[in-house]
C-alpha positions as CSV (number, residue, x, y, z in Angstrom):
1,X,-15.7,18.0,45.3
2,X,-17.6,15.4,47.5
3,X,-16.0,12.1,45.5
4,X,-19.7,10.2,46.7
5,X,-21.4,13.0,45.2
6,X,-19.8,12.3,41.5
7,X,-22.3,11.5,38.8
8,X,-22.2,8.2,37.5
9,X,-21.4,7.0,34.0
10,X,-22.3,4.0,32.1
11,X,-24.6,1.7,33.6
12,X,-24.3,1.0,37.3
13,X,-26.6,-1.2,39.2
14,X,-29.4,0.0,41.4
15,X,-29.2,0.2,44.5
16,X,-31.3,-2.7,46.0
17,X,-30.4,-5.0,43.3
18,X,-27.4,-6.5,45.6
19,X,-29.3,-10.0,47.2
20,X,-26.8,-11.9,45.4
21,X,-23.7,-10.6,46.6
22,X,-21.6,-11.6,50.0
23,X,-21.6,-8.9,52.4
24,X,-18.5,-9.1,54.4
25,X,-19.6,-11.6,56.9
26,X,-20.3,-13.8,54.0
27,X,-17.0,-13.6,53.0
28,X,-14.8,-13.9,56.1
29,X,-17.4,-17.2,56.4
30,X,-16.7,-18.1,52.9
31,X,-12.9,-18.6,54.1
32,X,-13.7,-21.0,56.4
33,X,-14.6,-23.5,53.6
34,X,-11.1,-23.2,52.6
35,X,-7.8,-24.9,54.2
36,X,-4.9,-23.2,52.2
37,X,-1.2,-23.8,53.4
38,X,-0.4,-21.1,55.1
39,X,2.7,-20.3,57.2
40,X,3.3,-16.8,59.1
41,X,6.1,-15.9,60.9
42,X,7.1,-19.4,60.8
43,X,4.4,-20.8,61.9
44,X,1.5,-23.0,60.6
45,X,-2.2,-21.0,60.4
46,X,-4.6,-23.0,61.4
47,X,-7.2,-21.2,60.5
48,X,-6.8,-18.0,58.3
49,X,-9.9,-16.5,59.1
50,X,-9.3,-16.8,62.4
51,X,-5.4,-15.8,62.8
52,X,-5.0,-12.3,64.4
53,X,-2.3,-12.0,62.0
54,X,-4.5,-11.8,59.1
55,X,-7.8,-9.8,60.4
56,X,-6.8,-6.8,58.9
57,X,-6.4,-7.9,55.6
58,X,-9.5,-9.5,55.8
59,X,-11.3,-6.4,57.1
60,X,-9.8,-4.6,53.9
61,X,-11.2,-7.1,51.7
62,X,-14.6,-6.6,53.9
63,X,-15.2,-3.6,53.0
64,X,-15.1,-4.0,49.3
65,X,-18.4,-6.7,50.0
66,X,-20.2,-4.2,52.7
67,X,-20.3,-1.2,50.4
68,X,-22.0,-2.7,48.0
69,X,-24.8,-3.3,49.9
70,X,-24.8,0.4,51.2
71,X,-27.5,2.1,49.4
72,X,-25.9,5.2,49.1
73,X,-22.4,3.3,47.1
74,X,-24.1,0.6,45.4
75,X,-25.1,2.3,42.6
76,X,-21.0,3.2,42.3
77,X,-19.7,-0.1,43.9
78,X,-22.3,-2.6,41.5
79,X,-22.8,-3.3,37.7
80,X,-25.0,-4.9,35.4
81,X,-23.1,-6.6,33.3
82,X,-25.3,-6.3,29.8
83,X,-25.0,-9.6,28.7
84,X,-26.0,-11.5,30.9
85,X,-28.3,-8.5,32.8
86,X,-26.7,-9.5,36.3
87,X,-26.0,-7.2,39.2
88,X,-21.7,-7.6,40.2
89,X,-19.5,-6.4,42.4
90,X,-17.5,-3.4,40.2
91,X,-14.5,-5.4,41.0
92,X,-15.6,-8.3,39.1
93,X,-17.2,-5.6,36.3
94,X,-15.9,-6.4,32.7
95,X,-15.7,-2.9,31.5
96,X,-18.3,-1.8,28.7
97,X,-17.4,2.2,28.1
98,X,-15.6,4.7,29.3
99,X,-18.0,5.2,32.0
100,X,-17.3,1.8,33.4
101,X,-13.9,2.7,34.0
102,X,-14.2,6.2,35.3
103,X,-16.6,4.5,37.8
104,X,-14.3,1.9,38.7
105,X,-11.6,4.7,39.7
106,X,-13.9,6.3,42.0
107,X,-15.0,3.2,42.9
108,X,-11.5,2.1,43.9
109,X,-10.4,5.3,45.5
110,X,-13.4,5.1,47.9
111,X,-12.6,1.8,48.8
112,X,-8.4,3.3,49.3
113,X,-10.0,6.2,51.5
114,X,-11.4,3.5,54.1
115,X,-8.8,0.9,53.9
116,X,-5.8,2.7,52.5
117,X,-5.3,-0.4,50.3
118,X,-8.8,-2.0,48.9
119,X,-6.4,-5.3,47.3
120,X,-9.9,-6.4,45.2
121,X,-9.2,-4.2,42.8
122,X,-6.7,-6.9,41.2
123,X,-9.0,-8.9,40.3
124,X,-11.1,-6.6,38.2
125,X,-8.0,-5.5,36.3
126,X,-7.1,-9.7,36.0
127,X,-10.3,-10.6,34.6
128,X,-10.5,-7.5,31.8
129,X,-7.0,-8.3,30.8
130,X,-7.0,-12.2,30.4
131,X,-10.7,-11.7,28.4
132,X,-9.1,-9.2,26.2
133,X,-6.0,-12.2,25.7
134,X,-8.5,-14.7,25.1
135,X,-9.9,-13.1,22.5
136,X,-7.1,-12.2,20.8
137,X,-5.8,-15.6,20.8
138,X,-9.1,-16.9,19.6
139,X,-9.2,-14.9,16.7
140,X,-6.0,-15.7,15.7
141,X,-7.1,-19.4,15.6
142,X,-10.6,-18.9,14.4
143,X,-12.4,-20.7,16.4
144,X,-14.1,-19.6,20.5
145,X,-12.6,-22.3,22.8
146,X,-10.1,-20.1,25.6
147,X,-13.1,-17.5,25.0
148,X,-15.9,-19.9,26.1
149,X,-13.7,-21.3,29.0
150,X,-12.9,-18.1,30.1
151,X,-16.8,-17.1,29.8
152,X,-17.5,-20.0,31.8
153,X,-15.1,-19.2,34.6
154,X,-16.0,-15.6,34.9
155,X,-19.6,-15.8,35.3
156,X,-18.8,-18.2,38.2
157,X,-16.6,-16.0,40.0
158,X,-19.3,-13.1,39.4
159,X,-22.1,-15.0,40.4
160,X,-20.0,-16.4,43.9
161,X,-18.5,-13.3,44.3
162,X,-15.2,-14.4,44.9
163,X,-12.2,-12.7,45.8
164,X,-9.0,-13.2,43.7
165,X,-5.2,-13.5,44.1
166,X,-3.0,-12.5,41.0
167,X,-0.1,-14.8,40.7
168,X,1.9,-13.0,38.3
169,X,5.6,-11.8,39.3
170,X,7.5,-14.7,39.3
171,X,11.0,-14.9,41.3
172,X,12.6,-14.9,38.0
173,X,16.2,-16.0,39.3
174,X,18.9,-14.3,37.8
175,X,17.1,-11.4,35.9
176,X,19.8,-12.3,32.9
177,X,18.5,-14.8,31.7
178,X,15.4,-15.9,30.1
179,X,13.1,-18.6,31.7
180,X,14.3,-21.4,29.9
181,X,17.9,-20.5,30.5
182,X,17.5,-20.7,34.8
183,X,19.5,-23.5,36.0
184,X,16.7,-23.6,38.5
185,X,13.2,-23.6,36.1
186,X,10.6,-23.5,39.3
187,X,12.1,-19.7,39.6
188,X,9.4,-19.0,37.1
189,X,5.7,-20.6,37.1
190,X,5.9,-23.5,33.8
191,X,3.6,-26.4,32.8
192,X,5.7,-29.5,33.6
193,X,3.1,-31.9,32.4
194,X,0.0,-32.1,29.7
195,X,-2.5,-34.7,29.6
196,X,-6.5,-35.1,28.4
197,X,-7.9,-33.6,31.8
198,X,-5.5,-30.6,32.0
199,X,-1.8,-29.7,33.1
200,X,0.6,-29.6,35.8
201,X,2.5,-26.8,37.2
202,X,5.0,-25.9,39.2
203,X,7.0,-22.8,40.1
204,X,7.0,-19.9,42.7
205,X,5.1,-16.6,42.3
206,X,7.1,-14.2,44.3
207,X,4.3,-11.1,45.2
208,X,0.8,-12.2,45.7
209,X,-1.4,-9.6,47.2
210,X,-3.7,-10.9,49.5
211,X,-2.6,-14.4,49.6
212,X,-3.6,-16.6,52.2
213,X,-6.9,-15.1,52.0
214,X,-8.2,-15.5,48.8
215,X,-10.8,-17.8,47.5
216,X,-8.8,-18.7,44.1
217,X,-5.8,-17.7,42.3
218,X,-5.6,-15.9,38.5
219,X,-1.7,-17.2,37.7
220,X,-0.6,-14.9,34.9
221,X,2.7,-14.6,33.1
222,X,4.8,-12.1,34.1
223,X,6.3,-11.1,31.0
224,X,6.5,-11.5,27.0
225,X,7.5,-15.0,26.3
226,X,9.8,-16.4,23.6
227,X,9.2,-19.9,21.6
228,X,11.8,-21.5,23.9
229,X,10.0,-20.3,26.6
230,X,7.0,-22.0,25.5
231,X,5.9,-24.2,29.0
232,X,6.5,-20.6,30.7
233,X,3.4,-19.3,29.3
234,X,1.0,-20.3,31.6
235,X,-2.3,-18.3,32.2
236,X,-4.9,-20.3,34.3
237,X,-7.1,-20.2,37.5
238,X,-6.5,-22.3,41.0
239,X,-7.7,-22.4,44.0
240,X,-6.3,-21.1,47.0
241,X,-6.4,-24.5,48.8
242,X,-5.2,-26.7,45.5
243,X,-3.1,-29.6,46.4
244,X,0.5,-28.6,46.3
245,X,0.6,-25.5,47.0
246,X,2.5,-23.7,50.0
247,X,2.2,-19.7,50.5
248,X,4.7,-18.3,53.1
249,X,2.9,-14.9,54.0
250,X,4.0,-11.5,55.9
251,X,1.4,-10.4,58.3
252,X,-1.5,-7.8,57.1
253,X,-0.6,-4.4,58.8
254,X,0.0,-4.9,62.4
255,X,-2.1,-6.5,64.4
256,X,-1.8,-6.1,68.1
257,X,1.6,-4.4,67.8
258,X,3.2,-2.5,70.3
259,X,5.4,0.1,69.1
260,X,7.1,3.2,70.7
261,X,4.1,5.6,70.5
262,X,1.3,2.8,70.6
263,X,-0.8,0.7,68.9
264,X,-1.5,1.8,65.2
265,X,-4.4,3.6,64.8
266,X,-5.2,2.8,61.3
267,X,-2.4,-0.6,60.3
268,X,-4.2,-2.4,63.6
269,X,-7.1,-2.5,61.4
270,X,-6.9,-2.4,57.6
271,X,-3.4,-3.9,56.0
272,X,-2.4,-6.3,53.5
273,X,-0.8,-9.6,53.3
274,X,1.2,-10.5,50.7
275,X,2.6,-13.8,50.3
276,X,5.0,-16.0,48.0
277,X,3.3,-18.8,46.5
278,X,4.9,-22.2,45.8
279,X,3.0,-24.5,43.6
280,X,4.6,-28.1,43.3
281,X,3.2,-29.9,40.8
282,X,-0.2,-28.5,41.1
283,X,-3.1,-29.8,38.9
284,X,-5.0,-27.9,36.3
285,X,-8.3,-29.2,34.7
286,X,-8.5,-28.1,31.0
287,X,-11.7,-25.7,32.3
288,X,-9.4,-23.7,34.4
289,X,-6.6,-23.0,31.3
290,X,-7.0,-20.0,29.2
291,X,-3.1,-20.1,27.8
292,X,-0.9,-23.4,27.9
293,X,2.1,-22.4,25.5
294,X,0.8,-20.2,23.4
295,X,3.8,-18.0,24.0
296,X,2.8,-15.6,20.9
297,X,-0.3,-14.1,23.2
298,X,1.7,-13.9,26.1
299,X,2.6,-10.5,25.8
300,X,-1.1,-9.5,25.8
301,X,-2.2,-11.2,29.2
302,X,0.7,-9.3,30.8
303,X,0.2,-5.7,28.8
304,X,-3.8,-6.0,29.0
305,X,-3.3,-6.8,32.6
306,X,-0.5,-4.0,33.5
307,X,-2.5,-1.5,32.1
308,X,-5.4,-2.0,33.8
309,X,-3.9,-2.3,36.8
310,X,-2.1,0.8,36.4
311,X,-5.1,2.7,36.3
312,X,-6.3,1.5,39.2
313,X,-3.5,2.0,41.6
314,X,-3.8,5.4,40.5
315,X,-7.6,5.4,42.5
316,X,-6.2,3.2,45.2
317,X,-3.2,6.5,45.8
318,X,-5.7,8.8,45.8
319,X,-7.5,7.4,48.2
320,X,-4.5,6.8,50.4
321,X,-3.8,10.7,49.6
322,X,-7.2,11.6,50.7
323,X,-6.2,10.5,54.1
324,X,-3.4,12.6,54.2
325,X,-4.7,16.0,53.1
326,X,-7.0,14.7,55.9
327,X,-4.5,13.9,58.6
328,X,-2.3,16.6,57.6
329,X,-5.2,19.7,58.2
330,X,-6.3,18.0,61.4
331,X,-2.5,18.2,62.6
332,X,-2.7,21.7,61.7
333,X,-5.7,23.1,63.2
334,X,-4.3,20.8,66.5
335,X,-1.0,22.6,66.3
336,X,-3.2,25.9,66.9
337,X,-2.1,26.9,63.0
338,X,-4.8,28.0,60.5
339,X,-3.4,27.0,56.7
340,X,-5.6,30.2,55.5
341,X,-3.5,32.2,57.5
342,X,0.0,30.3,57.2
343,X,1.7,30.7,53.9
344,X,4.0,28.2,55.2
345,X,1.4,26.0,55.7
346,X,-1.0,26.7,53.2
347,X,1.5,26.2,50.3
348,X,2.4,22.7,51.2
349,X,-1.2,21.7,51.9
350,X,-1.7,23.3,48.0
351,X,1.5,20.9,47.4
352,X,0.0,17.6,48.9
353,X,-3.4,18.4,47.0
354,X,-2.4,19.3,43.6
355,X,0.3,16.2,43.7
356,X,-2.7,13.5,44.8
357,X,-5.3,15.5,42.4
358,X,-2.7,15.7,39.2
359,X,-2.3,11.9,39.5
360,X,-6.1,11.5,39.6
361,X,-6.6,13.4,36.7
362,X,-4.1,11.3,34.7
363,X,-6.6,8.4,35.9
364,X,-9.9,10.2,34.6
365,X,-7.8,11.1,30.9
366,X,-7.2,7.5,30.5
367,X,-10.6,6.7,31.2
368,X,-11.8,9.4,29.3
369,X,-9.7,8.4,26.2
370,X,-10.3,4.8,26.6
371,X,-11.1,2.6,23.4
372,X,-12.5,-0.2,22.4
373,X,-10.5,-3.6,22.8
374,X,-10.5,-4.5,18.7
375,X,-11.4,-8.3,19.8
376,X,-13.5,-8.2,22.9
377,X,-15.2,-4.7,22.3
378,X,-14.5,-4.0,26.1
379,X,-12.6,-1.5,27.0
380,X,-9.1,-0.4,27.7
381,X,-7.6,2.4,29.5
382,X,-5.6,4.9,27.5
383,X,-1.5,3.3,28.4
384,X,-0.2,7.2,27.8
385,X,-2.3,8.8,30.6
386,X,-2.3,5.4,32.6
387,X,1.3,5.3,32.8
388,X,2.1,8.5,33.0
389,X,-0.5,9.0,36.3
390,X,1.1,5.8,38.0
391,X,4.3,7.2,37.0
392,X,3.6,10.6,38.6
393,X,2.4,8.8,41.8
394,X,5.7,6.7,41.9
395,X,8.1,9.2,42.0
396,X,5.9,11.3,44.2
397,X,4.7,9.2,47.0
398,X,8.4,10.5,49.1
399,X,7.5,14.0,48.2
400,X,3.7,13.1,49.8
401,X,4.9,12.1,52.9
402,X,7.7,14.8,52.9
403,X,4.8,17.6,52.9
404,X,2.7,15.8,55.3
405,X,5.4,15.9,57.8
406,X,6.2,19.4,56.9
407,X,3.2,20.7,58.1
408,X,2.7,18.4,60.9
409,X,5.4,18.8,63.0
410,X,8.1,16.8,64.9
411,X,5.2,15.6,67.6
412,X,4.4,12.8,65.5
413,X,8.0,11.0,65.8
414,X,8.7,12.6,69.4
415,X,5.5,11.6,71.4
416,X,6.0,9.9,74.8
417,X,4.5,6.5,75.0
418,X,0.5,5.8,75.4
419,X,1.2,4.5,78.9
420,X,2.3,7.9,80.0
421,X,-1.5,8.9,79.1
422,X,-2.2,7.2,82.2
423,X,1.0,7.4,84.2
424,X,-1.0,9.6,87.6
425,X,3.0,10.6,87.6
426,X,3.4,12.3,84.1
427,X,-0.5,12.6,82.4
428,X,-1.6,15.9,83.7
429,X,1.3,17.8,82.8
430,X,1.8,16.0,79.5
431,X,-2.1,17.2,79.2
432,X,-0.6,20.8,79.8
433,X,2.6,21.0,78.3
434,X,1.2,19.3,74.9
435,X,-1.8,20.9,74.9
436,X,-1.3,23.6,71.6
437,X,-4.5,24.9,70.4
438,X,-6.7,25.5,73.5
439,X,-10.0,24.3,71.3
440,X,-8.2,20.8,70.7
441,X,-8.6,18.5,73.9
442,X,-4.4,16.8,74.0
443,X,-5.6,13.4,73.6
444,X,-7.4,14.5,70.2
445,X,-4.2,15.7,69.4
446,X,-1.9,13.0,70.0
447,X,-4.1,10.9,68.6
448,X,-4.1,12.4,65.4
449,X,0.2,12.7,65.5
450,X,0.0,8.9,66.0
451,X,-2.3,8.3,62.9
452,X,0.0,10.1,61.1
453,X,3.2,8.4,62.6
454,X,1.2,5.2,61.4
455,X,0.4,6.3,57.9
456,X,3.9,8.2,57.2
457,X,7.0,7.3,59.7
458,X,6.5,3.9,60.6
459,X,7.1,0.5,59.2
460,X,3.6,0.4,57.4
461,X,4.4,3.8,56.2
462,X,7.3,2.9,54.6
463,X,5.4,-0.2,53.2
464,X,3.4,2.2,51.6
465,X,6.2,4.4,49.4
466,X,7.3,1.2,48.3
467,X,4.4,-0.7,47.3
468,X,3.4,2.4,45.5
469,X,7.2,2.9,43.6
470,X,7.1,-1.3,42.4
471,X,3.3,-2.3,42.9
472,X,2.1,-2.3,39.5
473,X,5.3,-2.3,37.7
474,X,8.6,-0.3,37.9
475,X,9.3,3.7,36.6
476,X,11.4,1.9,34.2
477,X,8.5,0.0,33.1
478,X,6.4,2.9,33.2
479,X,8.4,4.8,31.0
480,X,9.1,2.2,28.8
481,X,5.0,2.1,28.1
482,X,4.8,5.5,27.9
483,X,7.4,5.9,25.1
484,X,6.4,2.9,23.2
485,X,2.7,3.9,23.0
486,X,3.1,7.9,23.1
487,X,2.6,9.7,19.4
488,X,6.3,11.4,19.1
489,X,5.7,11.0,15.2
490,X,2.8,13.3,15.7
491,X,4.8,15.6,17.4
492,X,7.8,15.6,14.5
493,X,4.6,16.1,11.6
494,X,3.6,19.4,13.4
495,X,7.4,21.2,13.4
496,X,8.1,19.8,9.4
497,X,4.8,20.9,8.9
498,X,6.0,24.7,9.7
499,X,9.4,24.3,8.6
500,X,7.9,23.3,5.0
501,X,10.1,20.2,4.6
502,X,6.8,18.1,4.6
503,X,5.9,14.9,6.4
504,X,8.2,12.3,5.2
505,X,6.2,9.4,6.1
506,X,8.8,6.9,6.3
507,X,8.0,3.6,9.0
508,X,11.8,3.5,9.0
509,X,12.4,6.3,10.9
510,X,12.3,5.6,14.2
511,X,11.3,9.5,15.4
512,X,8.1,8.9,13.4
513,X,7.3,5.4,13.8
514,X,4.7,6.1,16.3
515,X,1.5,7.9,15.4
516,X,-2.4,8.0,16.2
517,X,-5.5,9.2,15.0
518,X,-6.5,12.5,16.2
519,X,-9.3,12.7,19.3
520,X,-12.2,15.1,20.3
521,X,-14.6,15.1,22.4
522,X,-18.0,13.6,21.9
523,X,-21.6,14.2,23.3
524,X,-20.2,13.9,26.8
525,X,-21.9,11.1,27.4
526,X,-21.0,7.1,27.4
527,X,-23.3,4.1,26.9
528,X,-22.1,0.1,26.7
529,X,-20.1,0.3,23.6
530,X,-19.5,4.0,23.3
531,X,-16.2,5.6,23.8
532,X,-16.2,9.4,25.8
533,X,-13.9,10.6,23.2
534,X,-13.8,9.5,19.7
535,X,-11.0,8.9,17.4
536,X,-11.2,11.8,14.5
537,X,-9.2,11.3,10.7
538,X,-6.0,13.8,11.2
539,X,-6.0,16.1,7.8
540,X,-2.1,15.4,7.0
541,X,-1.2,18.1,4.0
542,X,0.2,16.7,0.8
543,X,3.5,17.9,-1.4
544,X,2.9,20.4,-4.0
């Protein structure tokens, strides 16, 4: 199925309705406003926008800006966000249904099919976790305040369009021992000041994707705080160039490198940067802060936020699967070998599709079983599927590359340099001798095998499998998630259902602790407000 072609759901924005949003020359010009500290390689960036360095991160954050203004992905890569009736970018969307977060999945895998990692897609998962925190913690307290900041902030980011870095894993020290316990406290990201115009912080986020060019970032605990980790719990907004703070960033991809079989066809233009980021003592204003302490909510900005991220790196995999399934037929049909005909071919290919398409599906269930947020009425992904489908992609990102080389042959780690392509010497019998199917000109080839060197064997492809194993959260994580939120007490109802013994429902036992309300499927349809599928009341039968 043609993933453009994929009806829409919820309300997306029309087409033309984009005169508000950069396109991505607006935003590489946005950048120059800024003046971050940036060092790469050792070495002070003058200029971010301008470091070769950095292009193809930025030309992966491009993209996410230029398709919206395409008429044909607007209406997929835009939303009107009901409130406030504005056209946004779907990165900045605060989900409203279901819909809005099947659309956001397609969204983001389109966006992974061009630049193998679209990076913006943080943010939206950022923004709809913190506003589902805020509103948690306000109704504890009964009153609107982190709400209306928060409300504040995020209509400016949606009406600047502003790409955003999330500052959440911490370098945590020795893994041990709780934040307040490091002998070294700027190992994890803590207010070391208060006053009437806002806090101070300092402390080093270890992972920030994107870093030296974003416009602002979200920092965000990094994990469920304790009382005596109170100053720890820190959720606020910052800009990229604040006073005080240092990032120490690896290059995006790689730019105008010069490996064994030439320069990358794909990393020498799309990558990501991710950097460390060092705040020392950075101001705060009391408009930026949407948690200062509150360690009880904690919990929620990281869950909300891990959860929606989760979902989406399940798109942004996809997408980068897409390009293998692509990369791996065209090796084929180069190699002279036709999959229809090949067993040994076809069954991989089969392998490699059902692998990136069993993932995906775990991404539409979640969407598809998504509820209702019970304090901001916006919607959450379904943690089962969501974990589970991240989970799946993991594990399975070796076994994706593994099956793309299977079918592709040895070529693409064997090939003689690009210089012999033009070596009067050695070209025309290389031409000859590498030359397989007789419909496939050699240099159309070769260049495929070095795309798939590039995406697979090389250092970026190694990037790859293990951005996709961590990024997002660990397996042990994952499975933690999975068995906290999955309904095993269900599952033990059913059998002493059929073994007559009853249900014995008893919150002390642990097998049946964890239950949920039954779920069917609705009109098929999903409006603002509306889940796809609808909790039902389980009939659960009584004694005699």
């Amino acid at each position: 199925m043609e993933r453009s072609t994929l009806p829409l759901h919820g309300k997306a924005a029309p087409a033309a309705n984009t005169g508000t949003l950069m396109t991505g020359r607006d935003f590489r010009e946005s950048l120059r406003k800024l003046s971050p500290r940036v060092y790469v390689d050792g070495q002070l960036l003058d200029s971010v926008v301008d470091a070769p360095s950095m292009q193809p991160g930025i030309n992966a954050l491009a993209v996410s800006y230029d398709f919206a203004h395409d008429p044909a992905k607007a209406p997929l890569m835009t939303a009107v966000q009901t409130r406030s009736g504005r056209t946004v970018n779907r990165m900045l969307h605060i989900n409203e249904s279901s819909g809005d977060l099947l659309n956001k999945l397609e969204a983001v895998r389109i966006l992974c099919q061009e630049t193998g990692c679209a990076q913006r897609y943080l943010a939206h998962d950022a923004l709809n976790g913190i506003g589902q925190a805020v509103a948690r913690l306000d109704d504890a307290r009964g009153n609107t305040e982190y709400g209306a900041r928060f409300a504040d902030y995020l209509q400016r980011v949606q009406d600047e369009d502003l790409t955003l870095g999330i500052a959440m894993t911490d370098a945590k020290g020795d893994r041990s021992q709780r934040p307040h316990q490091q002998s070294n406290p700027d190992v994890y990201l803590h207010i070391v000041e208060r006053n009437g115009r806002g806090i101070v912080i300092s402390g080093t986020k270890a992972i920030v994707t994107g870093a030296p060019y974003m416009h602002e970032f979200l920092v965000m605990p990094s994990r469920n705080m304790t009382e005596a980790d109170a100053d720890f719990a820190v959720c606020c907004a910052v800009p990229v160039d604040a006073p005080g703070i240092t990032i120490v960033a690896r290059p995006a991809g790689r730019p105008g490198e010069k490996p064994e079989h030439g320069s990358p066809l794909f990393s020498r233009r799309y990558g990501q940067s991710t950097g460390v980021v060092i705040f020392d003592r950075v101001f705060v204003p009391w408009a930026r802060v949407f948690l200062a302490g509150e360690w009880e909510h904690s919990g929620a900005v990281t869950y909300n936020y891990a959860t929606h991220h989760r979902h989406s790196c399940i798109a942004a995999r996809a997408g980068f699967g897409d390009l293998l399934i692509g990369a791996a037929a065209l090796m084929c049909e180069a190699n002279g070998l036709d999959p229809d005909r090949k067993a040994n071919l076809r069954d991989p290919m089969v392998e490699l599709i059902k692998i990136t398409e069993g993932f995906y599906a775990c991404g539409v269930a979640a969407s598809v079983y998504a509820a209702a947020d019970p304090y901001s009425y916006t919607f959450m992904p379904e943690p089962v599927f969501a974990n589970i489908g991240k989970l799946l992609l993991s594990t399975q990102i070796y076994d994706m590359h593994r099956l793309a080389h299977e079918v592709s042959g040895g070529l693409i780690v064997a090939l003689p340099g690009p210089h012999e392509d033009h070596n009067p010497a050695t070209a025309a019998t290389l031409a000859e001798v590498l030359r397989a199917n007789p419909d496939i000109p050699y240099d159309k080839r070769i260049e495929v095998a070095r795309f798939m060197e590039d995406l697979t064997a090389s250092y970026q492809g190694g990037w790859y499998s293990l951005i996709s194993l961590h990024g997002g959260g660990s397996p042990a994580a994952l499975k933690q998630e999975i068995w906290r939120n999955y309904p095993v007490g269900d599952k033990v109802d059913l059998v002493e259902r059929l073994l007559d013994r009853g249900v014995l429902a008893d919150e002390k036992r642990s097998i049946t602790r964890n239950r949920q309300p039954g779920r069917c499927c609705d009109a098929g349809c999903s409006q603002p407000g509306q889940a796809v599928m609808v909790p039902l009341p389980v009939a659960r039968p009584t004694d005699d």
